[in-house]
C-alpha positions as CSV (number, residue, x, y, z in Angstrom):
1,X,130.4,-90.5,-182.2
2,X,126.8,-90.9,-182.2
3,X,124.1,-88.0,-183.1
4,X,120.4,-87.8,-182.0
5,X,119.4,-90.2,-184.7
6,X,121.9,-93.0,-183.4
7,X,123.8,-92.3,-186.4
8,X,127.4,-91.3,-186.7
9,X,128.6,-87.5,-187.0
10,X,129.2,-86.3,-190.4
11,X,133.1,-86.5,-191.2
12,X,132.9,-82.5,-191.0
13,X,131.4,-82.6,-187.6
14,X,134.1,-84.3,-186.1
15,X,136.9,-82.3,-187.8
16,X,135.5,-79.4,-185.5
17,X,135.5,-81.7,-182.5
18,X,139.2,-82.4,-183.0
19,X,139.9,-79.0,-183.9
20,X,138.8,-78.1,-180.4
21,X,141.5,-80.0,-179.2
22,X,144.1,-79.5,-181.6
23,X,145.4,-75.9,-179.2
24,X,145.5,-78.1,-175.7
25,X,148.8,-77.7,-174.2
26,X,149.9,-80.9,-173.1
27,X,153.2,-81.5,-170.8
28,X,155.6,-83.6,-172.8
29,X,158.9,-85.0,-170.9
30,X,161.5,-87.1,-172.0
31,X,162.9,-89.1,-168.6
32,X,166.6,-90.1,-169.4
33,X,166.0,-92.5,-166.0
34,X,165.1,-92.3,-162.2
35,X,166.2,-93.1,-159.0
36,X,165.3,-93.2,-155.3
37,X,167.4,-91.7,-152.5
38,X,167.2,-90.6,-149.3
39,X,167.1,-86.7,-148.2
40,X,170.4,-87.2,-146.3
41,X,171.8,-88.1,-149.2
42,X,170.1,-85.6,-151.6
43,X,170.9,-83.0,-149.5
44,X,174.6,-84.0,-149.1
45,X,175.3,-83.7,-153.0
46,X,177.5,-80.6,-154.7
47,X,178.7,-79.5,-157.5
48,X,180.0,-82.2,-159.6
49,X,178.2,-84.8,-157.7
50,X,177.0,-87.5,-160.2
51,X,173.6,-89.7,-159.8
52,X,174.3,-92.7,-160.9
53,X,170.1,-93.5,-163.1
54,X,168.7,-97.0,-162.9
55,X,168.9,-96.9,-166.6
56,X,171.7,-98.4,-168.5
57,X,174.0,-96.2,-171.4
58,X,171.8,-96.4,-174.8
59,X,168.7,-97.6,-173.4
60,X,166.2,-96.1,-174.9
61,X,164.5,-92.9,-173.1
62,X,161.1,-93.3,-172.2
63,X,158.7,-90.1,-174.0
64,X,155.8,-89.2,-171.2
65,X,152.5,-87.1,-172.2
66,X,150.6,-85.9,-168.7
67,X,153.2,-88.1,-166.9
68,X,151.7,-91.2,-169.2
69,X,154.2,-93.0,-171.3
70,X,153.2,-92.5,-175.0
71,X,156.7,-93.7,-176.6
72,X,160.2,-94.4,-176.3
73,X,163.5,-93.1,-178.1
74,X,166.8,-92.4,-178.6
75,X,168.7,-88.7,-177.6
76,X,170.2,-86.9,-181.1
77,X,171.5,-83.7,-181.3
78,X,169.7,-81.1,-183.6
79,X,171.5,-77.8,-184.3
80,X,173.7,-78.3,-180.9
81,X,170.5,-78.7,-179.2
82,X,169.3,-81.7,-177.6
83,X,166.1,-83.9,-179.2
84,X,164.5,-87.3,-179.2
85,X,164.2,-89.6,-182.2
86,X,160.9,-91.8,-181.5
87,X,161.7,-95.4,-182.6
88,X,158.3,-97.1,-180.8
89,X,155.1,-95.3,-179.7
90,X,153.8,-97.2,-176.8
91,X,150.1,-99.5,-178.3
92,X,146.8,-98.0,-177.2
93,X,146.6,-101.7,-175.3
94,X,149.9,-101.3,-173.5
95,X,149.1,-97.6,-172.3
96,X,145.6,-99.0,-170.7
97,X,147.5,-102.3,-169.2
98,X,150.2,-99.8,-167.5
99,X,146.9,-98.1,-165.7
100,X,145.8,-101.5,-164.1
């Protein structure tokens, strides 16, 4: 970041600017898979139905920020709770191609 003087901000300067940013909630979703159907069939499923994902068992789970992938992951359990161990965070390069 660039001040009047063409130079950069002291390091101080842009502490602050992060720090602004530092409290914006962001919307953070894990997507164990998706699929496509119909509404006849949506609305024809029950109790105990199952939807069969177009991911396969132990793929790893894809971590969205803003409904942008950021990373992917494997599902763990944490105090009988569920939770996502991050084992790649998507390249700056790769997020930008995957807006083309």
């Amino acid at each position: 970041m660039a001040d009047e003087t063409g130079m950069g901000a002291a390091p101080e300067q842009e502490s602050r600017n992060l720090d602004l940013l530092l409290d914006v909630p962001l919307a953070v979703t894990v997507e164990l898979g998706r699929i496509r159907m119909p509404v006849r069939q949506l609305l024809a499923l029950g109790s105990g139905a199952v939807i069969e994902l177009g991911k396969h068992a132990g793929e790893p789970l894809d971590v969205l920020i803003n409904g942008k992938p950021v990373a992917r992951g494997e599902a763990v359990m944490v105090n009988e709770r569920f939770g996502v161990r991050l084992t790649e965070v998507v390249s700056p390069n790769e997020r930008v191609e995957r807006l083309k």
